[in-house]
C-alpha positions as CSV (number, residue, x, y, z in Angstrom):
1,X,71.7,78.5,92.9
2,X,69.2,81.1,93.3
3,X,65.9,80.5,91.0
4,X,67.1,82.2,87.3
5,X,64.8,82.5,84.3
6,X,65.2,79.1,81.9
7,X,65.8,79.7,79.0
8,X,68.4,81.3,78.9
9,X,70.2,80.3,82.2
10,X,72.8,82.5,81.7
11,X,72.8,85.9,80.2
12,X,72.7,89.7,79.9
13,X,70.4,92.6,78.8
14,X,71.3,96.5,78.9
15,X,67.6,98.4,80.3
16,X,67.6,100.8,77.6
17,X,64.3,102.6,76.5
18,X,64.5,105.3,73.7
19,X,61.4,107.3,74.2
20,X,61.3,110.7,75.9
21,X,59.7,110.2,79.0
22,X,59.4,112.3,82.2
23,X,63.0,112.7,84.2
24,X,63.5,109.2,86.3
25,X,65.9,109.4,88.9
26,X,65.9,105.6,89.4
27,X,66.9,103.7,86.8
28,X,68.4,100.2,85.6
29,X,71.5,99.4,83.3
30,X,72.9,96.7,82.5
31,X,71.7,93.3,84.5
32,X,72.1,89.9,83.9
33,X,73.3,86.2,85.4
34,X,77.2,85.2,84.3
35,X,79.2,82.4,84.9
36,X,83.0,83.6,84.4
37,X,85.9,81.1,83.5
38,X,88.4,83.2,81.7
39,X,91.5,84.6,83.5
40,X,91.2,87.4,81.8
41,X,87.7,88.9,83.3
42,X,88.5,92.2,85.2
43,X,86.7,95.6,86.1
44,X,88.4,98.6,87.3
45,X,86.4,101.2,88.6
46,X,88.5,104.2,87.7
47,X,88.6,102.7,84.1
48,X,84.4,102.2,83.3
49,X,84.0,106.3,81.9
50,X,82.8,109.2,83.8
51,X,79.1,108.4,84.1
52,X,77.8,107.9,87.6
53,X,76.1,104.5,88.5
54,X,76.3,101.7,90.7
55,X,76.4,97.6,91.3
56,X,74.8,95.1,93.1
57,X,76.8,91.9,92.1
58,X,75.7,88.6,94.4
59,X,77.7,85.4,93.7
60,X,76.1,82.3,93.9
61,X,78.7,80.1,93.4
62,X,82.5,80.1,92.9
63,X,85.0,82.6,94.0
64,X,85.9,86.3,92.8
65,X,88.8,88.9,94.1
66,X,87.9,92.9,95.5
67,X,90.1,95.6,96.1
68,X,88.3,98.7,97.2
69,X,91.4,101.0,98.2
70,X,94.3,99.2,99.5
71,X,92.1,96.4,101.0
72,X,91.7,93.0,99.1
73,X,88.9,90.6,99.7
74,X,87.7,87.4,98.3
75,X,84.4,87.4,97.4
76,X,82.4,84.0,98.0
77,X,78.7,82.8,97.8
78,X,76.2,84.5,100.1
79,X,78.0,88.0,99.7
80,X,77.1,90.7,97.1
81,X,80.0,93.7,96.3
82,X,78.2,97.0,96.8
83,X,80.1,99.6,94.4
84,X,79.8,102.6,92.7
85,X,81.6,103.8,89.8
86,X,83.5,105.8,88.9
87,X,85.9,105.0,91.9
88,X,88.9,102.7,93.5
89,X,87.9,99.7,93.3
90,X,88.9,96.6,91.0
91,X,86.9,92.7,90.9
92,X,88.8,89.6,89.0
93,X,88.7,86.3,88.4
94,X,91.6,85.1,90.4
95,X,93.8,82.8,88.5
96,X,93.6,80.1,91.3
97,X,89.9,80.1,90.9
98,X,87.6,77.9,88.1
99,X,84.8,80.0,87.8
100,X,82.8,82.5,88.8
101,X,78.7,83.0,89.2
102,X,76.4,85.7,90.1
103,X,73.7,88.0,89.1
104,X,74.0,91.5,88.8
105,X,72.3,94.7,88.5
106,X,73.3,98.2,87.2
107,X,71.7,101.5,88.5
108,X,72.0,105.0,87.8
109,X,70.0,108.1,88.5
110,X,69.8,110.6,90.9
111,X,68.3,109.4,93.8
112,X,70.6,106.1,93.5
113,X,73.7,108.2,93.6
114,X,71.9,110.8,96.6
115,X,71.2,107.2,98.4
116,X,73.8,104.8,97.6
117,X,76.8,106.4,99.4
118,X,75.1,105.8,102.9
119,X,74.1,102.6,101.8
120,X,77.7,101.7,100.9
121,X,79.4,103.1,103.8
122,X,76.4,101.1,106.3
123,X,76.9,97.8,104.4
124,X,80.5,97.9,103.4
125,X,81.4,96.9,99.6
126,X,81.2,93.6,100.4
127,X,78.3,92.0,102.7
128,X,77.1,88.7,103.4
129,X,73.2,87.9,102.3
130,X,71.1,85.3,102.8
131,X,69.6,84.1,99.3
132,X,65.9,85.2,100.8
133,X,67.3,88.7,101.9
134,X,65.0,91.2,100.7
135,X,67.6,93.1,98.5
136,X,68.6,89.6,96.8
137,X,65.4,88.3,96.2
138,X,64.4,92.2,94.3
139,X,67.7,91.9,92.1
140,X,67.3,87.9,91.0
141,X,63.7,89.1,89.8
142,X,64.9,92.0,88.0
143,X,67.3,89.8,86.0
144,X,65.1,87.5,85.5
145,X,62.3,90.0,84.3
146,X,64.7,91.7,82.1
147,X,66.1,87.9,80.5
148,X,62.5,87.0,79.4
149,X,61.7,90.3,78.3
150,X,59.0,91.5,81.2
151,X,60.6,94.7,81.3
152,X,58.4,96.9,79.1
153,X,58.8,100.7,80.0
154,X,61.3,103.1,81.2
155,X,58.1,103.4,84.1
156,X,58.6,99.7,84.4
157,X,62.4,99.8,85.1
158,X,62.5,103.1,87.6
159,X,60.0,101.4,89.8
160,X,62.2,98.3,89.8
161,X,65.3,100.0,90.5
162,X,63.3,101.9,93.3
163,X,62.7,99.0,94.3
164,X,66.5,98.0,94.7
165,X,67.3,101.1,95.8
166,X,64.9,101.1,98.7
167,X,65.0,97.4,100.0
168,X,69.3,98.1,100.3
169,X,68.6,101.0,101.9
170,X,66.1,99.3,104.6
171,X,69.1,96.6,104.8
172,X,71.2,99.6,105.5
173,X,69.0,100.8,108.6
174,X,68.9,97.1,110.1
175,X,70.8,95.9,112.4
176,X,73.0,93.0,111.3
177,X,72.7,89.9,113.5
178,X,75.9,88.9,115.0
179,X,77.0,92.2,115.5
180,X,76.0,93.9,118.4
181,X,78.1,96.9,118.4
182,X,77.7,97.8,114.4
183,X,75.4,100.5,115.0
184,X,77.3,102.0,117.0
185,X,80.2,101.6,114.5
186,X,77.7,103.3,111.9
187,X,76.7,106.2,113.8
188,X,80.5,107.0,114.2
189,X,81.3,106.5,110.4
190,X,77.6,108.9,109.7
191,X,79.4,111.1,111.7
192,X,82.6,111.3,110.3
193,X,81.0,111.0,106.5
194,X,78.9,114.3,107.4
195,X,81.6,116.1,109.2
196,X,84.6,115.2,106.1
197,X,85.4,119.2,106.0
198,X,86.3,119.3,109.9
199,X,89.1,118.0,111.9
200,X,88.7,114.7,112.7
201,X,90.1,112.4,114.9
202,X,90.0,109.2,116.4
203,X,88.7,110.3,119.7
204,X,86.2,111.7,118.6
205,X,84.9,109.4,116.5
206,X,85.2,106.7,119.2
207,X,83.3,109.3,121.3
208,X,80.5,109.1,119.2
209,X,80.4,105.1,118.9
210,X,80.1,105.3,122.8
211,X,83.8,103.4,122.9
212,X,86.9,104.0,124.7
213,X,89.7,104.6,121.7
214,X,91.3,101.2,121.8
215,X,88.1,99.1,121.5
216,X,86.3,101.6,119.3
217,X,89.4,101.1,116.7
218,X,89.9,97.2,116.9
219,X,85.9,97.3,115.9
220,X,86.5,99.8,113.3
221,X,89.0,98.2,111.6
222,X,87.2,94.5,111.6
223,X,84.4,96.2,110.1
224,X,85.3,98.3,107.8
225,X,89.0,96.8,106.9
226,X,91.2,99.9,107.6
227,X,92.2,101.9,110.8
228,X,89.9,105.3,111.3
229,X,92.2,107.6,110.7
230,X,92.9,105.6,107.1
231,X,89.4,105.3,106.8
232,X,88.6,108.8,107.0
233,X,91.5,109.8,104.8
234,X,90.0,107.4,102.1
235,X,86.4,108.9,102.4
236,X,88.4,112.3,102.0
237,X,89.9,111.1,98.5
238,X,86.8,109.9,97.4
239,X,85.1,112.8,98.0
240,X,87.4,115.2,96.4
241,X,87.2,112.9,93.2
242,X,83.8,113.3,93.3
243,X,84.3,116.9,93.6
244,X,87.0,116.7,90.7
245,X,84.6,115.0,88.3
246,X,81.4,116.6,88.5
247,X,82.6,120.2,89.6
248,X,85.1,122.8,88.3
249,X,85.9,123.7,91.7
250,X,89.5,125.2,92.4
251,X,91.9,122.6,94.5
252,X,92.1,124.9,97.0
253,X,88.3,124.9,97.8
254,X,88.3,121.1,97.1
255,X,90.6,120.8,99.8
256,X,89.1,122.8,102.2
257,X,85.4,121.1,101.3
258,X,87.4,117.6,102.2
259,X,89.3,118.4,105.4
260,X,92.6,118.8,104.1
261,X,94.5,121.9,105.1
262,X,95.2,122.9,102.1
263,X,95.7,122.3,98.0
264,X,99.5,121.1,98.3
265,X,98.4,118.7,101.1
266,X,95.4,117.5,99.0
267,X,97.8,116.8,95.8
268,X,100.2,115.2,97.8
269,X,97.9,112.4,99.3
270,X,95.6,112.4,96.1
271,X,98.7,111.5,94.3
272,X,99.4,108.8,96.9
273,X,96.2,107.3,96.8
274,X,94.9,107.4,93.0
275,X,98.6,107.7,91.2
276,X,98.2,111.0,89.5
277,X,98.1,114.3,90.6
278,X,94.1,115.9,90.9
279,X,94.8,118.4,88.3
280,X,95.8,115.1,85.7
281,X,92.7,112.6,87.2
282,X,90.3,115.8,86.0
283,X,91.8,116.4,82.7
284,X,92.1,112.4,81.9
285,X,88.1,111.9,82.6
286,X,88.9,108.9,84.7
């Protein structure tokens, strides 16, 4: 188990500061260390409110359950779920499993939301860390900071999450071992995540990882869980959720700010996808 405040081994603290200060674009939330034995523990991310932030969540021991889209995942020690919120994705206790341990750490700001997207689609949702890894080591001292009370300015929190923010991002950049062809994997996903409101396809995103199709999609898919063209139309409904949230842009610019040809075509596979039409996932405030 990775090296928690005592007293208390186990608990949780929301960073919350009520003096006006200067805007900080970093900034912690809720953090803490939990051990999780009820059936009943579950988190979906279309369900948490409207507010933008994100989680680091690294289990130490035990066993949770991830669904980010249509793909499920257990979630074992060594790897942390990378998420953001609001969004489709859903963590549990199984019902097979015990318990369930980790540490976690909440962020929210500006530059977190401007940075974490790259960092998410570089990493995945879920990665493997080594307890020492930089962006581990940075999140067990925030939660144990915050347990024992060290934490004693809004200042004092923003440069932590900064912190966070910047050692995942450096992860992000690096290479991972065992895997010689993921950058080239990543330059093809930066490509497709910068390029959403063009045709797309397959080809041409194998073109870009240097790969003939077939071997650039049997990659794809072991990294990132789905086939490219599912892929990319995932990234599309994410982004015109985002869109749907924090704009009052028509559908019909939505659609053509996402890659789909049009407004019916975006309702039709936003539906799919998310279970309610765009115009009803805008009015509900999911």
């Amino acid at each position: 188990m990775l090296n928690l405040p005592k007293p208390p081994p186990l608990g949780e603290r929301h960073i919350f500061f009520s003096e006006k200060t200067v805007p900080l674009r970093a900034m912690l939330g809720t953090v803490g260390h939990a051990r999780v034995t009820s059936p009943s523990y579950s988190w979906q991310g279309l369900k948490r409110g409207r507010a933008e932030f994100s989680l680091l969540q690294y289990t130490l021991s035990g066993r949770g359950r991830l669904r980010v889209g249509t793909l499920e995942r257990d979630v074992l020690p060594g790897t942390a779920m990378l998420l953001h919120f609001p969004d489709d994705n859903h963590y549990w206790l199984p019902a097979d499993a015990k318990e369930w341990t980790f540490v976690y750490v909440c962020l929210h700001g500006r530059e977190v939301a401007r940075l974490w997207r790259s960092i998410e689609s570089r990493l995945g949702a879920l990665v493997a860390f080594q307890p020492n890894a930089a962006p581990i080591s940075v999140a067990t001292r925030i939660v144990a900071s915050a347990l024992t009370e060290q934490i004693d300015s809004a200042f004092t929190a923003s440069a932590l999450a900064y912190e966070l923010i910047m050692a995942l991002a450096a992860e992000a950049r690096t290479p991972r071992t065992g895997q010689p062809d993921q950058p080239a994997i990543e330059r093809a996903r930066l490509f497709a995540e910068q390029h959403l409101h063009e045709p797309l396809t397959v080809a041409a995103l194998a073109n870009q990882a240097d790969m003939s199709r077939y071997h650039f999609t049997r990659l794809f898919t072991a990294h990132t869980g789905l086939p490219p063209a599912a892929w990319i139309i995932e990234q599309r409904v994410r982004e015109a959720a985002r869109l749907l949230r924090g704009t009052q842009l028509p559908l019909k610019d939505i659609a053509t700010r996402c890659g789909f040809p049009n407004a019916n075509y975006l309702c039709r596979v936003f539906r799919r996808h998310s279970g309610m039409p765009p115009a009803s996932y805008r009015r509900s405030g999911a």
